[in-house]
PDB file as gemmi writes it, atoms N, CA and C in Angstrom:
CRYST1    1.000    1.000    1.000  90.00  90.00  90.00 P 1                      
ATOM      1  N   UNK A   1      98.934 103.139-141.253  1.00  0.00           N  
ATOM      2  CA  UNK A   1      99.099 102.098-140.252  1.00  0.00           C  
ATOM      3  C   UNK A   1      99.560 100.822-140.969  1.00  0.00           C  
ATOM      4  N   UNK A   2     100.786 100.431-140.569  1.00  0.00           N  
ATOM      5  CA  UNK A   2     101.109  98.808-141.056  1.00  0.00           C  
ATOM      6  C   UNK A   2     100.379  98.093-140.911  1.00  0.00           C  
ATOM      7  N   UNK A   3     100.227  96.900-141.909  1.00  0.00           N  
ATOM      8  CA  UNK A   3      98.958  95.499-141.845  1.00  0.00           C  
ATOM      9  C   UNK A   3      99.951  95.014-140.895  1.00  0.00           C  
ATOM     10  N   UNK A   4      99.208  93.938-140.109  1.00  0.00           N  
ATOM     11  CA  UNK A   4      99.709  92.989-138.982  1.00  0.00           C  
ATOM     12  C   UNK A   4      99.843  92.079-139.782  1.00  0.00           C  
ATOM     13  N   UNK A   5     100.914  91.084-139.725  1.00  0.00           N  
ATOM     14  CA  UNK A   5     101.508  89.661-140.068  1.00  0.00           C  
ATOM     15  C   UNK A   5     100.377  88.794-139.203  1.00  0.00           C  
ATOM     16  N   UNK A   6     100.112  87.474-139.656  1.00  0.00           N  
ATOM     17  CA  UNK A   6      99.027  86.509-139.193  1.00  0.00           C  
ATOM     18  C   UNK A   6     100.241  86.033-138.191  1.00  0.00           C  
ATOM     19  N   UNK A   7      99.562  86.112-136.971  1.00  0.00           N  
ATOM     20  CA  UNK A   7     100.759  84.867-135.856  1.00  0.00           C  
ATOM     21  C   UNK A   7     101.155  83.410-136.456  1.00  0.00           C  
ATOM     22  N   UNK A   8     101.844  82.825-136.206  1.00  0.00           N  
ATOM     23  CA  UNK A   8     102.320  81.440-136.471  1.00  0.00           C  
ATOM     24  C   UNK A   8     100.944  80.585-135.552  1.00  0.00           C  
ATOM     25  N   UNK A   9     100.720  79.506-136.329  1.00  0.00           N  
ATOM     26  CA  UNK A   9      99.477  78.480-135.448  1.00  0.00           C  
ATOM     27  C   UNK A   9     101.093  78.010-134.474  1.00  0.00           C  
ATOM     28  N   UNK A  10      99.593  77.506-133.639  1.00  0.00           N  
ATOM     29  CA  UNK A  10     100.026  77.425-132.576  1.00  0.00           C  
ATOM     30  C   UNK A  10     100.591  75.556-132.242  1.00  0.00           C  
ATOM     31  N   UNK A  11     101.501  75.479-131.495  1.00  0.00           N  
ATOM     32  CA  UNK A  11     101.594  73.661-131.441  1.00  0.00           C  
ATOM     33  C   UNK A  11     100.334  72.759-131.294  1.00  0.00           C  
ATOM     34  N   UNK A  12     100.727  71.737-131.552  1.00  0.00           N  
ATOM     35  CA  UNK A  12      98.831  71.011-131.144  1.00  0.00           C  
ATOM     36  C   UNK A  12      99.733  70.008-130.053  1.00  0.00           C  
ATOM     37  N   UNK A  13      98.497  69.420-129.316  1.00  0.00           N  
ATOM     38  CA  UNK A  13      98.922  68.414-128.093  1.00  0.00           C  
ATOM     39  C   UNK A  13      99.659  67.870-128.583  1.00  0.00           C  
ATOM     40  N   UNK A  14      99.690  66.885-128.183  1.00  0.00           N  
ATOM     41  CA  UNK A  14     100.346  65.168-128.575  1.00  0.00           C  
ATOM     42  C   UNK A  14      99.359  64.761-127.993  1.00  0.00           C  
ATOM     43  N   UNK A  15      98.198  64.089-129.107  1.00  0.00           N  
ATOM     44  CA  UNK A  15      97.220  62.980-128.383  1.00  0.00           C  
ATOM     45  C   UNK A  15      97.986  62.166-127.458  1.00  0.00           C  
ATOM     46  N   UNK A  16      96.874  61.424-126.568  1.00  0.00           N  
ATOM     47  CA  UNK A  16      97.243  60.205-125.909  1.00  0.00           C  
ATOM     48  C   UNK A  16      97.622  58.776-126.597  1.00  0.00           C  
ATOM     49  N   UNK A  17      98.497  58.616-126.603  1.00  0.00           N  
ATOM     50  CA  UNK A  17      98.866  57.556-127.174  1.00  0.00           C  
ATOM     51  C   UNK A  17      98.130  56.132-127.372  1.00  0.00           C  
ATOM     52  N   UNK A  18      98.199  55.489-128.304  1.00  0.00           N  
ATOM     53  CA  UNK A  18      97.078  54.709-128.683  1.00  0.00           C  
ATOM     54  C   UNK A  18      97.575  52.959-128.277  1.00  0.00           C  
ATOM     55  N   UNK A  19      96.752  52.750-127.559  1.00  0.00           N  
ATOM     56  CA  UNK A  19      97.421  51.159-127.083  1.00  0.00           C  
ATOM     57  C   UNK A  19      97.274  50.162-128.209  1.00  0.00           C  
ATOM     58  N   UNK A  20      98.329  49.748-128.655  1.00  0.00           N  
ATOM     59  CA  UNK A  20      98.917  48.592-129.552  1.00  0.00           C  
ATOM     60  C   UNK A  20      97.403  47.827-129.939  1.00  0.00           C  
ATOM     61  N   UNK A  21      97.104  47.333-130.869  1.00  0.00           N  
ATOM     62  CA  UNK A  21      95.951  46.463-131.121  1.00  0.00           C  
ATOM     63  C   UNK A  21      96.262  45.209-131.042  1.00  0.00           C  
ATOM     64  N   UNK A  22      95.349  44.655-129.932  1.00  0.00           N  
ATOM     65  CA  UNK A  22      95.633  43.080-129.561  1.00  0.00           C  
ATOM     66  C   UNK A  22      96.199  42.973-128.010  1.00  0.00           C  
ATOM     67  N   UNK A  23      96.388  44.008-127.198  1.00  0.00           N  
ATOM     68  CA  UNK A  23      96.855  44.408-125.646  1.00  0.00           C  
ATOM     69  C   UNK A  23      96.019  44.917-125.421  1.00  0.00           C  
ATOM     70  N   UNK A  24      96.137  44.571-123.956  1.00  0.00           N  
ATOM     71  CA  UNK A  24      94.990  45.112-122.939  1.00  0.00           C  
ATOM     72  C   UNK A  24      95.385  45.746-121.685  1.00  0.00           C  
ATOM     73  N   UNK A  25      94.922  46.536-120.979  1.00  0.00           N  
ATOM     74  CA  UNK A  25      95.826  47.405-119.995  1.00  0.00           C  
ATOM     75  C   UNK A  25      95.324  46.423-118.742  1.00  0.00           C  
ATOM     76  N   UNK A  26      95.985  45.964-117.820  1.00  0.00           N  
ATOM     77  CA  UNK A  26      96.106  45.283-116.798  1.00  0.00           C  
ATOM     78  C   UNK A  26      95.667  46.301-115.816  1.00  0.00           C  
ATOM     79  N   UNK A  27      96.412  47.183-115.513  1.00  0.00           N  
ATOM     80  CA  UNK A  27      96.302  48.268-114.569  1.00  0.00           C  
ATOM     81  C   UNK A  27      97.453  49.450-114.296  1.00  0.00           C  
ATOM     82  N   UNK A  28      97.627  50.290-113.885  1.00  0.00           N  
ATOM     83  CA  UNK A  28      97.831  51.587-113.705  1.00  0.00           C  
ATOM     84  C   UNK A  28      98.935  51.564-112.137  1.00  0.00           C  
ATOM     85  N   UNK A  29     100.128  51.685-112.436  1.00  0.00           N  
ATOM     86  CA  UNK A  29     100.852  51.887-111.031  1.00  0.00           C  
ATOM     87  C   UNK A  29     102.167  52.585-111.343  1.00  0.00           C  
ATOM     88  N   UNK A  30     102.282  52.590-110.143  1.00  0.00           N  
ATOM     89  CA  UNK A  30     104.252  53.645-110.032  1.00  0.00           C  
ATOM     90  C   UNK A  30     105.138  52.346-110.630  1.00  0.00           C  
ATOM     91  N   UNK A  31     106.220  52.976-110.842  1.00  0.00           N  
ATOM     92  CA  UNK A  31     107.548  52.182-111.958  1.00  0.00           C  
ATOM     93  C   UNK A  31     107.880  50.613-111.141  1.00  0.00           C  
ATOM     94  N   UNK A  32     108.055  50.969-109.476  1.00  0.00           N  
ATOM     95  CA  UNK A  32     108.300  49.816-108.756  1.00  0.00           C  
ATOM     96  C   UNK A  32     107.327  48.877-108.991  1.00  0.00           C  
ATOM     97  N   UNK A  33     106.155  48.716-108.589  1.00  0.00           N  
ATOM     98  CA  UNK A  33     105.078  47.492-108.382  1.00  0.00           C  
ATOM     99  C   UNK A  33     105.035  47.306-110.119  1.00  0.00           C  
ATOM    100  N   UNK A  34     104.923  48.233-111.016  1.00  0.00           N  
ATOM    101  CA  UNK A  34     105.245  47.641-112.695  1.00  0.00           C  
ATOM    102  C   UNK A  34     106.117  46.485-112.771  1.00  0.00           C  
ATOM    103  N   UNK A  35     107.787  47.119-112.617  1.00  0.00           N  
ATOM    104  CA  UNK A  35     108.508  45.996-112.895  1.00  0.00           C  
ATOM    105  C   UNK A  35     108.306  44.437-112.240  1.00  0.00           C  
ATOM    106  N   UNK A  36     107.467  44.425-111.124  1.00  0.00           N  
ATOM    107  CA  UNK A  36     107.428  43.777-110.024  1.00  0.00           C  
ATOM    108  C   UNK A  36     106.192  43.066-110.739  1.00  0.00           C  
ATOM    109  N   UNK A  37     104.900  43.463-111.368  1.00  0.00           N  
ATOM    110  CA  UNK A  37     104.202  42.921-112.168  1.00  0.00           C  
ATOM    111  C   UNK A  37     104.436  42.179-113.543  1.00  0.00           C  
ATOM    112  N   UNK A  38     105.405  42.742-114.205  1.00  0.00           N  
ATOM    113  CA  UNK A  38     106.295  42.271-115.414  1.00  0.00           C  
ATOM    114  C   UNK A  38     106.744  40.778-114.950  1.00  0.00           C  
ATOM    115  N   UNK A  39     107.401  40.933-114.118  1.00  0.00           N  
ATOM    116  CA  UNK A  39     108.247  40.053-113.503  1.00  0.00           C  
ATOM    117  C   UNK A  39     107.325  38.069-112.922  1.00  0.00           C  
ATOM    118  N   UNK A  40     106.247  38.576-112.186  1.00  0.00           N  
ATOM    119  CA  UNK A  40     105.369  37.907-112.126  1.00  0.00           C  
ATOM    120  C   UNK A  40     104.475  37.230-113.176  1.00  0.00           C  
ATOM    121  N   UNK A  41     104.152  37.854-114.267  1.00  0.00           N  
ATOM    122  CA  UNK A  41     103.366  37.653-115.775  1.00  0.00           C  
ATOM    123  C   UNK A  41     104.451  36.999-116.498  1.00  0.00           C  
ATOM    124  N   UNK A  42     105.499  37.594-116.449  1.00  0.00           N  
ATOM    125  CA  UNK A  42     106.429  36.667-117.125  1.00  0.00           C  
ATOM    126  C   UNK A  42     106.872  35.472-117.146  1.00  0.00           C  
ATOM    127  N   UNK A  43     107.182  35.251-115.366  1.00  0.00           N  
ATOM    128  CA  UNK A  43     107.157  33.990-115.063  1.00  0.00           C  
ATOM    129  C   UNK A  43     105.895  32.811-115.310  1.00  0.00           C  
ATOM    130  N   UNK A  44     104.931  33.383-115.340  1.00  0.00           N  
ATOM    131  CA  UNK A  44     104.016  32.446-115.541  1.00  0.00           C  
ATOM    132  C   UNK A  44     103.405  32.286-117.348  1.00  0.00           C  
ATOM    133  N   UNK A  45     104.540  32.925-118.055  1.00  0.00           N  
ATOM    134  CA  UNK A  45     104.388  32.849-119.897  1.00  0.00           C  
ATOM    135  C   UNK A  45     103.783  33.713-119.929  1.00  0.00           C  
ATOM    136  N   UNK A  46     103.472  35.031-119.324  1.00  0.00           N  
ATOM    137  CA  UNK A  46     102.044  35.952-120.284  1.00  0.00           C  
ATOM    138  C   UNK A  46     103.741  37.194-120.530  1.00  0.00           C  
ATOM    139  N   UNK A  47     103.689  37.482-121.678  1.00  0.00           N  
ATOM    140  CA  UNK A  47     104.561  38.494-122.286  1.00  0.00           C  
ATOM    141  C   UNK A  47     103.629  40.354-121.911  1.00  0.00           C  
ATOM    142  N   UNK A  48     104.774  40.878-121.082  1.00  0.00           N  
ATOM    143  CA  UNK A  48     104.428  42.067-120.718  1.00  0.00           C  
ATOM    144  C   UNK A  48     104.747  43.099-121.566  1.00  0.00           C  
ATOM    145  N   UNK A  49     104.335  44.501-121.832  1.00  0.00           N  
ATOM    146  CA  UNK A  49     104.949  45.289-122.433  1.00  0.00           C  
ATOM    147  C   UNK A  49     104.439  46.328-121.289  1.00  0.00           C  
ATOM    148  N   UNK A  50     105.610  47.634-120.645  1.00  0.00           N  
ATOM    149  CA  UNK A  50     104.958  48.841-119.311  1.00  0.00           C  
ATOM    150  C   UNK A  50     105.390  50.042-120.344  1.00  0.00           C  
ATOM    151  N   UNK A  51     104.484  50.709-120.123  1.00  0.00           N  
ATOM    152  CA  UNK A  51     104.178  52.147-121.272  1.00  0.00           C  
ATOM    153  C   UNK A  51     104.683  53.106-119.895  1.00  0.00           C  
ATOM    154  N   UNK A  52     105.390  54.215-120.568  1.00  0.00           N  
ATOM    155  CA  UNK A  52     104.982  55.070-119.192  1.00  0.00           C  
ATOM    156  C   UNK A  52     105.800  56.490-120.202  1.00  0.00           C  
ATOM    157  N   UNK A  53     105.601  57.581-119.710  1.00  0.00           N  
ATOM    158  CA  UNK A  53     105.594  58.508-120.366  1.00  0.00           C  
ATOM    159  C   UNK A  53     106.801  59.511-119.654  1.00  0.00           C  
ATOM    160  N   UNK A  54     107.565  59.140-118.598  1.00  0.00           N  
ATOM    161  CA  UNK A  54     108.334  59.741-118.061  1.00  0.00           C  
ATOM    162  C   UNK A  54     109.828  59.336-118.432  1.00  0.00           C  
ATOM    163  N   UNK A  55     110.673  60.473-118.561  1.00  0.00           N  
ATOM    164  CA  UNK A  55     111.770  60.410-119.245  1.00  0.00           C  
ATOM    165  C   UNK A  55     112.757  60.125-117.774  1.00  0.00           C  
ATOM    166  N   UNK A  56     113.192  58.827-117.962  1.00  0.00           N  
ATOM    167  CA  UNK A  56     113.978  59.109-116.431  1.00  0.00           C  
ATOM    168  C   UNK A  56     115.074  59.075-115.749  1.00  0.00           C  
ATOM    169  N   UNK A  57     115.746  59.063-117.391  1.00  0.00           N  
ATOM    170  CA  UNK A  57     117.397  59.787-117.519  1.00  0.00           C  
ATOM    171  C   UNK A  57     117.485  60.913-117.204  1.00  0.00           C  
ATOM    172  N   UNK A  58     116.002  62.071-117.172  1.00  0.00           N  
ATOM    173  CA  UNK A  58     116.422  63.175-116.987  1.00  0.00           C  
ATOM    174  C   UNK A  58     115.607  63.554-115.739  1.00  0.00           C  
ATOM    175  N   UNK A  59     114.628  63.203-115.361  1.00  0.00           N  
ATOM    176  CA  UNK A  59     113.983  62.720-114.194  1.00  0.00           C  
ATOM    177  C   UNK A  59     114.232  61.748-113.201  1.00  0.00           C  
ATOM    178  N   UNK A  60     115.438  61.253-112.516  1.00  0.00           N  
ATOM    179  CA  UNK A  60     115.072  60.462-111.937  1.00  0.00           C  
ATOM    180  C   UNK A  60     114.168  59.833-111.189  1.00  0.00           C  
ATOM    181  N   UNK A  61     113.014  60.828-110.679  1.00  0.00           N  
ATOM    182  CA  UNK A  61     112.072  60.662-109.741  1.00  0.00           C  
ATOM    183  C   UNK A  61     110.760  61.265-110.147  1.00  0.00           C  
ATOM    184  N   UNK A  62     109.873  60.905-109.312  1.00  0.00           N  
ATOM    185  CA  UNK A  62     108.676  61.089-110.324  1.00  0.00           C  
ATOM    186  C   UNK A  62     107.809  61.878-109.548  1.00  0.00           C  
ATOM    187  N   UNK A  63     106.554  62.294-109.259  1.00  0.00           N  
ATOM    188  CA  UNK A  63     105.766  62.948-108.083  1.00  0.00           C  
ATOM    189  C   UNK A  63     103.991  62.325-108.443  1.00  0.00           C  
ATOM    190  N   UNK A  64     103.997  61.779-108.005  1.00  0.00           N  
ATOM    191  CA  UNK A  64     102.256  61.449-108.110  1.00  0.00           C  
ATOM    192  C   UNK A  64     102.243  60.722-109.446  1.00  0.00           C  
ATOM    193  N   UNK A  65     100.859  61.359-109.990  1.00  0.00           N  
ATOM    194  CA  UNK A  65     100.375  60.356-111.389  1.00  0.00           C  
ATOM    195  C   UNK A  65     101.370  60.403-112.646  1.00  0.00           C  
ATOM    196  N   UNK A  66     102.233  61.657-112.393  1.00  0.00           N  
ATOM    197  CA  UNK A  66     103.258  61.533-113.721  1.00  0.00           C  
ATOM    198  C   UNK A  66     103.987  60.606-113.866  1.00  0.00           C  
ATOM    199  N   UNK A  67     104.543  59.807-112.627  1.00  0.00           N  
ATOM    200  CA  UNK A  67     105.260  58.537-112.720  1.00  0.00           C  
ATOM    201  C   UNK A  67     104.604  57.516-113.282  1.00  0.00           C  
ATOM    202  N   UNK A  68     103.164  57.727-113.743  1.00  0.00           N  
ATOM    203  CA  UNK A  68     102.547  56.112-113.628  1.00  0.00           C  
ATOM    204  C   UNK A  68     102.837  55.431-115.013  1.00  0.00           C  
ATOM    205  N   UNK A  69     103.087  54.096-114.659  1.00  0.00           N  
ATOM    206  CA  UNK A  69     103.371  53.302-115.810  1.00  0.00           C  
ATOM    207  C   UNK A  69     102.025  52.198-116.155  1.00  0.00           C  
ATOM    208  N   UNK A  70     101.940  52.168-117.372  1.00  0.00           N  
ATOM    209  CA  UNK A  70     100.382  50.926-117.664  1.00  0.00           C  
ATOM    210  C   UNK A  70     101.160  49.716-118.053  1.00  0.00           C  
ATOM    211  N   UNK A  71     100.254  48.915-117.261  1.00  0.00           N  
ATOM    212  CA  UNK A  71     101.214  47.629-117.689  1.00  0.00           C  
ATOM    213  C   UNK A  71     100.143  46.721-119.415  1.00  0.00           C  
ATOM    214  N   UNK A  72     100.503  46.305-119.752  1.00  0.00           N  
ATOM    215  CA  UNK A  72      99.827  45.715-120.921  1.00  0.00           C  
ATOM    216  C   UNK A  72     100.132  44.295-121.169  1.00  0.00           C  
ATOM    217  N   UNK A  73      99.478  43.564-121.656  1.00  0.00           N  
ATOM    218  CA  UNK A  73      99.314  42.435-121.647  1.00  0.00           C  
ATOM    219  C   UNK A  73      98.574  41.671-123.104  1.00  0.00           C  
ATOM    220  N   UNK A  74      98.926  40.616-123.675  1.00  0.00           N  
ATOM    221  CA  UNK A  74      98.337  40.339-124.861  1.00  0.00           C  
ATOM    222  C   UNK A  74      96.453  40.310-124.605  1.00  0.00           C  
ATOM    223  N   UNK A  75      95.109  40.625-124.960  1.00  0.00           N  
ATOM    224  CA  UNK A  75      94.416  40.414-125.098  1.00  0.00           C  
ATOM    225  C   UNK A  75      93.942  38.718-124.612  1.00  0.00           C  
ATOM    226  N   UNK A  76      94.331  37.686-125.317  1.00  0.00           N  
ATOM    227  CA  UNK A  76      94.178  36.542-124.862  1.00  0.00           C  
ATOM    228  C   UNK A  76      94.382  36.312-123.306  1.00  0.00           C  
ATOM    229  N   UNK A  77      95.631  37.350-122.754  1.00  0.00           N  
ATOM    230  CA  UNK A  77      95.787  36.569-121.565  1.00  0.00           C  
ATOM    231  C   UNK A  77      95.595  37.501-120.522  1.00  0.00           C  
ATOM    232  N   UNK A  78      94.745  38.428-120.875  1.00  0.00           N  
ATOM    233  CA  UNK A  78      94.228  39.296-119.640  1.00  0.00           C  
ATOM    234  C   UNK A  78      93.477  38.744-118.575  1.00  0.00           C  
ATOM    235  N   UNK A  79      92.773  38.016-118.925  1.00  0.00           N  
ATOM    236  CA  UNK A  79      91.878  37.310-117.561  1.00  0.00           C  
ATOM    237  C   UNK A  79      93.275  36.305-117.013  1.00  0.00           C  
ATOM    238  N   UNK A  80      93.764  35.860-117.305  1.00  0.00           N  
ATOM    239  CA  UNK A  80      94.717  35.053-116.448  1.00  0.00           C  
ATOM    240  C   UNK A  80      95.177  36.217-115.480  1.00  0.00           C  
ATOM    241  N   UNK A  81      96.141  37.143-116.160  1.00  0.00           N  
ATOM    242  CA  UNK A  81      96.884  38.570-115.360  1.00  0.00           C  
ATOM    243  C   UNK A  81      95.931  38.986-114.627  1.00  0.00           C  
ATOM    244  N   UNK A  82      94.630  39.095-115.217  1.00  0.00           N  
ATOM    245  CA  UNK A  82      93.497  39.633-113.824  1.00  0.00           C  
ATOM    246  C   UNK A  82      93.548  38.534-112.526  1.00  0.00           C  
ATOM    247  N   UNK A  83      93.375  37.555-112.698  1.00  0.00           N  
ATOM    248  CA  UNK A  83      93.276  36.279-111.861  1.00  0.00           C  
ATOM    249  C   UNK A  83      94.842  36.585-111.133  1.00  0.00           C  
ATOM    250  N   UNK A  84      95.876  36.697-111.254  1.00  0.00           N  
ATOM    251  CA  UNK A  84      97.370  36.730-110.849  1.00  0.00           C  
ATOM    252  C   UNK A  84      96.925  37.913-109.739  1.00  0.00           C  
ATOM    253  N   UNK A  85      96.621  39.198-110.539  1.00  0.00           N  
ATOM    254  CA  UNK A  85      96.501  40.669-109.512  1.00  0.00           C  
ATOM    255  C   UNK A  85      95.616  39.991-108.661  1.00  0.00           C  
ATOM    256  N   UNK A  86      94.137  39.573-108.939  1.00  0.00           N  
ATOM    257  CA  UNK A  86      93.244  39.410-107.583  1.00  0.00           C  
ATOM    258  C   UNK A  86      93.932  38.626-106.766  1.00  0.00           C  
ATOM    259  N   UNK A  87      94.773  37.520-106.867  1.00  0.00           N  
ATOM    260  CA  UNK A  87      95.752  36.831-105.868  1.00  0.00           C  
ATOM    261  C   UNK A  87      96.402  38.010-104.542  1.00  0.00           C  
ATOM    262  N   UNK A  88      96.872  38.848-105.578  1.00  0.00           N  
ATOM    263  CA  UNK A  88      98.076  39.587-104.676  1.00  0.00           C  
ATOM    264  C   UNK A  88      97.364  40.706-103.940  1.00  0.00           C  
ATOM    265  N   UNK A  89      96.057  41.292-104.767  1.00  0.00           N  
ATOM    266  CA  UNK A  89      95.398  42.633-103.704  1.00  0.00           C  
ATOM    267  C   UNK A  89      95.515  42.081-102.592  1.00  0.00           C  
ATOM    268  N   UNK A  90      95.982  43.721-102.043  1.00  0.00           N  
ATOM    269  CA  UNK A  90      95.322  43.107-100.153  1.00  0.00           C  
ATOM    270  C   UNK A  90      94.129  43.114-100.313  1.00  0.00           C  
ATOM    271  N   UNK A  91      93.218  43.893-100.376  1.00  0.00           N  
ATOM    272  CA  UNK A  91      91.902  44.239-100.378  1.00  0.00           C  
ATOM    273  C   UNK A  91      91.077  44.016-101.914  1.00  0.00           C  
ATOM    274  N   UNK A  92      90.878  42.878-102.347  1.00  0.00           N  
ATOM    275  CA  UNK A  92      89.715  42.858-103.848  1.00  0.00           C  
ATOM    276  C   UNK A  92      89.484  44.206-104.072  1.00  0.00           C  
ATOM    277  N   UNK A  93      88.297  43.919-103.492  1.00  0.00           N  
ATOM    278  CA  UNK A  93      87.170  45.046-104.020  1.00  0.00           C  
ATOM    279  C   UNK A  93      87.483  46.100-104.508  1.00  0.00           C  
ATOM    280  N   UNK A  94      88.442  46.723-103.503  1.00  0.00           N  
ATOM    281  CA  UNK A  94      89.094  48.182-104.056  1.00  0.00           C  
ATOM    282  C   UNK A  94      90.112  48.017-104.691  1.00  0.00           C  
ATOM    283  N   UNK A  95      91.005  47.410-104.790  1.00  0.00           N  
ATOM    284  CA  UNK A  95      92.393  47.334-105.779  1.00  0.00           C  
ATOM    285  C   UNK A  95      92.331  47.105-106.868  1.00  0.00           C  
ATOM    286  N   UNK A  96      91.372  46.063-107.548  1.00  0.00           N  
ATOM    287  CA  UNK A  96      91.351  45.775-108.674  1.00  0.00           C  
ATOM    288  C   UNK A  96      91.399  46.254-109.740  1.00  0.00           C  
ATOM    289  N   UNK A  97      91.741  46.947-110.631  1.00  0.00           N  
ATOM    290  CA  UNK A  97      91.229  48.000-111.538  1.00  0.00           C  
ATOM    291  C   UNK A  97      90.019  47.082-112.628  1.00  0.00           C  
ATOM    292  N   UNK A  98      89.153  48.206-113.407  1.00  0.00           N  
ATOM    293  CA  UNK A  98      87.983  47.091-113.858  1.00  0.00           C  
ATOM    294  C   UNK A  98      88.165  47.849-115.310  1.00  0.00           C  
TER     295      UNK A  98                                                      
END                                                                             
């Protein structure tokens, strides 16, 4: 009987990517209300950076949570950007992310 060859290991994930040190995640939304958040933080001096993991040259469109983009924000100026979002929720309580 022939010895068996050992299989090849197998791929490993790709951890989750590690947020920049010194940013803070603002909150969690689809590509539209992102840029639309960028846009707002910017104007008022807080420098944005939106992470998002979807390729969308080859995707144009997205379906649920795979579209979601994190918006990020320097550390120093997260409570301001928090203060900006609680402005705009319709509803506090529930919109906010914490």
């Amino acid at each position: 009987m022939p010895t068996r060859r050992k299989a090849p290991p197998s791929p490993k994930l790709a951890a989750e990517p590690q947020i920049e040190r010194g940013l803070r995640e603002v909150c969690r939304c689809d590509r539209t209300e992102a840029l639309v958040l960028k846009g707002l933080f910017e104007s008022e001096g807080i420098p944005t950076l939106l992470r998002s993991r979807v390729a969308y040259s080859v995707y144009p469109f997205s379906v649920g949570g795979q579209g979601e983009v994190i918006v990020l924000v320097p550390a120093s100026q997260a409570a301001l950007s928090r203060r900006l979002l609680f402005r705009l929720a319709p509803n506090p309580a529930t919109s906010l992310p914490r």
